[in-house]
N, C-alpha and C positions, 0 to 999 in steps of 0.2 A: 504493500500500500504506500503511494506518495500524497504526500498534502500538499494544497499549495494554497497558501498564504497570501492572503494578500488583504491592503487595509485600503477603503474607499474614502474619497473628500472630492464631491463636485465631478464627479466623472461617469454622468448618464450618459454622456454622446461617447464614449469609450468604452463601457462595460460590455456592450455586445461581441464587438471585436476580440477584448482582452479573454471571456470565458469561451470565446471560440478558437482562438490562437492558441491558451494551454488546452481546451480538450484537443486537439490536434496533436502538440506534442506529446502528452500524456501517452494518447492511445499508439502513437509511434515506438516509446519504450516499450509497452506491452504492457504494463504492472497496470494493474487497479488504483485507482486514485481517488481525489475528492477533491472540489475547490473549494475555500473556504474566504466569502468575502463577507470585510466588517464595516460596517457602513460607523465613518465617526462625525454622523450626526449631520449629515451635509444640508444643504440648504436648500438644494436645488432638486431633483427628482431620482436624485439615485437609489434609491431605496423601492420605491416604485419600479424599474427598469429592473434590481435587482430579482426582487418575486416572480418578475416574470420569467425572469433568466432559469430560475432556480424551480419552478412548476415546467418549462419546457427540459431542465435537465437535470435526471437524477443525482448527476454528481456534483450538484452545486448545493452547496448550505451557505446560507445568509445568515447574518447579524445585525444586529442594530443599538447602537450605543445610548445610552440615556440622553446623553448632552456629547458635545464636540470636547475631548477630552485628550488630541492630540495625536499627532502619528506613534508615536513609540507605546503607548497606554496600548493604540488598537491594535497595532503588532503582537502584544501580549495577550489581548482578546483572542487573538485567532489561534496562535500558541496554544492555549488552553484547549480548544476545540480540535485539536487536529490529533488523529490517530492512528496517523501515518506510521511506518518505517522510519521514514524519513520525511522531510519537512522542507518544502522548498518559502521560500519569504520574498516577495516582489513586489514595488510596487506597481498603482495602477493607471500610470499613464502613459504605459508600454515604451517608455526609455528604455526599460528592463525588459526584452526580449524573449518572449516563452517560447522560441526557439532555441535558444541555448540553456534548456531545464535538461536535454538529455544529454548535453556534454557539461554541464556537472553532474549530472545522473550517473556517467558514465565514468568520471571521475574519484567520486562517491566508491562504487565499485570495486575499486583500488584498495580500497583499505583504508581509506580518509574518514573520519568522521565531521569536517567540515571542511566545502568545496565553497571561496566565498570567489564569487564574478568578481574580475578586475578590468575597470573600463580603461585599455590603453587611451581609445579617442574619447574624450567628454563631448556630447555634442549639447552643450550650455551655453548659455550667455557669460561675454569676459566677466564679468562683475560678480558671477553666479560661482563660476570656477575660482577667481580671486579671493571670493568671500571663503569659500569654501578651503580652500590653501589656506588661508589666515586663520580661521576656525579650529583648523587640525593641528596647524603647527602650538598655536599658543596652548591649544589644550594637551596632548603630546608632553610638553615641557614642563605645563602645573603639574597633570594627570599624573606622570612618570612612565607613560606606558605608549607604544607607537601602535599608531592605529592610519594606517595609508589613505590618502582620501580620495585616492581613484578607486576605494572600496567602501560603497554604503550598504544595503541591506539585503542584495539580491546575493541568493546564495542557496545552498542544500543542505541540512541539520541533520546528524543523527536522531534518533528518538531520545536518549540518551543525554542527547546534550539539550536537546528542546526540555526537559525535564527539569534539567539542573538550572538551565534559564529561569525558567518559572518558580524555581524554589528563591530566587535570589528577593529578597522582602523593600527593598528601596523603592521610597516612594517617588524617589524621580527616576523614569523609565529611559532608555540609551539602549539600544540595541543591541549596536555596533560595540557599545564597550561590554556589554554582558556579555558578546562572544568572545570578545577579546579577553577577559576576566576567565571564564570558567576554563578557559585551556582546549586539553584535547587535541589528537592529531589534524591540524589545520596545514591547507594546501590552499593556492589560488588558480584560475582558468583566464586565460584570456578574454573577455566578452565583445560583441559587438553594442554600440551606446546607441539606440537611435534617439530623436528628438522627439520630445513633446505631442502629441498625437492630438488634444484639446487641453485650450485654457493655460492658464500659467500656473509656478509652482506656488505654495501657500505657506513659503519660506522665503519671508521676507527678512534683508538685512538686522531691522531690529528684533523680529522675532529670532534669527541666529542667534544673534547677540545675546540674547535671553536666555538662550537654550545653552549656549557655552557657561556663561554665567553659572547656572542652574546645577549642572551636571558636573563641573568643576569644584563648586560647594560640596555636590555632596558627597562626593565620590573621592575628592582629595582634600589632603590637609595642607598643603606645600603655599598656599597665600599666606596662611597664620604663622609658618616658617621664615618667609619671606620677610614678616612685616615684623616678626621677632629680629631677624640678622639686620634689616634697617634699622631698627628701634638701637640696637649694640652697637651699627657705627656710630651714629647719631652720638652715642653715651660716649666713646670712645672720643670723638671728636671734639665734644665739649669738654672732658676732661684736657686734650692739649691745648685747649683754646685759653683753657683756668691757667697753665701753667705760662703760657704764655705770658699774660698779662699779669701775673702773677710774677714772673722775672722784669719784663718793663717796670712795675711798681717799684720792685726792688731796686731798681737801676734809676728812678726817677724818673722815668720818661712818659709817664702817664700824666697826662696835662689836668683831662677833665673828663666827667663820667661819659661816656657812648649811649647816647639817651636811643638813636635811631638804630644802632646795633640790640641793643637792650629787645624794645619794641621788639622787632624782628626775628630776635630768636624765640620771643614768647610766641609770636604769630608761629612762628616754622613749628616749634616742638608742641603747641597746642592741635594744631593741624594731623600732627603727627601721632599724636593721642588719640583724639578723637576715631581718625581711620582706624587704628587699630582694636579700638573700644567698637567703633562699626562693622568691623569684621567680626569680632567674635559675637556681637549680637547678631550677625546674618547666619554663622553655625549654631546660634544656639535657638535662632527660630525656626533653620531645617532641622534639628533634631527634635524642635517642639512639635512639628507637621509628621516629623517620623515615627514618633511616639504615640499618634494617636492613628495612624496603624487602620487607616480607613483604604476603600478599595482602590486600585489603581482606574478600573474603567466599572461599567455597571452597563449590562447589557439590556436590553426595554424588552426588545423582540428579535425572535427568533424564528427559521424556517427550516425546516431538514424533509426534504421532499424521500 
């Protein structure tokens, strides 16, 4: 049995195509399968379009989310539903090719228990691919962990490792980092990128920005380190600065007090206070969100033809 995964936002004019493109590949492997698409709450008619997909084909199972609770939340939706072997994860606006599910399928095969697509060509906008490069690298370097950003979520999962995903309890969802986290023998595939099929993507700069933020907090300690080894030079620097002035005194050549130095360093090291006091209340309000251990997505309705 293969699953294949996949999470919906605004994509009624593409879901005919996309549940017709994987039963194709599918049925080329040979194996028994299932689709399984998770509607996260779209606005437009996808959910509608999906019923029907899923009353014309047995091997479609729909979902539908309470509210619009993000792509990684409904990646985990579908996760949970799927009863595959193996677990393919793509999303749905056929950038991610259901033609190339049987060469990771095939890959898979080998002995791999995670086969993740590596798009050589991005076919994105510069701004999209630049953001994206900036995104990976800064997180990368807080994170402590390399995650390539010519790889996002198209891929094939052992059962095994789809498990261990789902047992991981953080309330902010990452994909890409829970595969990269739980291990296991990982390989990657060359893929083909196509472009956009409808609509644009619903990752926009600030929401990036947001999600790096986010994911960053909760997932690593290394800003509180950071603002720690600042805070040390800082202390360090003022102590030569005492000693300094402290030999001028002694030498006589201090005329008159540095009113506008003074000033200045109250501003700088207040500043510097403060950040730091703001950081640790931003970990101590993800651990407060953590702690109350509420669900990641909440599913409304359901279809299993």
């Amino acid at each position: 049995m293969i699953s294949i995964v996949s999470p919906v936002y605004r994509a009624e004019k593409i879901l005919p195509l996309l549940v017709s493109e994987i039963s194709h590949a599918a049925e080329k492997i040979g194996e028994d399968y299932e689709i399984i698409l998770v509607d996260d709450r779209s606005l437009d008619d996808s959910w509608e379009v999906m019923k029907s997909l899923a009353k014309e084909n047995a091997h479609v199972k729909i979902y539908r989310l309470s509210r619009n609770f993000g792509q990684h939340p409904t990646i985990m939706a579908g996760l949970s539903k799927a009863t595959g072997d193996w677990v393919v994860v793509m999303d749905c606006d056929m950038q991610d090719q259901p033609k190339e599910i049987e060469k990771l399928y095939k890959k898979a095969t080998e002995g791999y228990d995670v086969v993740l697509a590596r798009r050589e060509i991005r076919i994105d906008s510069a701004l999209k691919k630049l953001s994206s490069k900036i995104f990976y690298k800064v997180f990368n370097y807080l994170a402590g962990i390399e995650i390539n950003n010519e790889i996002a979520n198209f891929g094939i999962y052992n059962r095994k490792v789809v498990q261990s995903i789902l047992k991981i309890n953080d309330a902010i969802k990452f994909f890409p980092l829970f595969v990269n986290w739980v291990g296991y023998k990982t390989t990657t595939v060359s893929v083909e990128h196509a472009s956009r099929e409808e609509g644009k993507s619903a990752y926009s700069l600030s929401r990036l920005i947001s999600l790096a933020f986010n994911v960053i907090i909760s997932f690593s300690d290394k800003p509180l380190k950071i603002f720690v080894g600042f805070g040390s030079v800082i202390s360090l620097l003022s102590i030569l600065v005492a000693v300094f002035f402290a030999v001028r005194y002694v030498e006589g050549k201090t005329t008159e007090p540095g009113f506008s130095s003074l000033i200045l360093s109250i501003w700088f090291l207040s500043g510097v206070i403060i950040s730091c006091i703001g950081i640790v209340g931003i970990y101590l309000g993800k651990t407060f969100n953590q702690t109350k251990n509420r669900p990641v997505f909440i599913i409304d309705e359901a279809y299993e033809n």
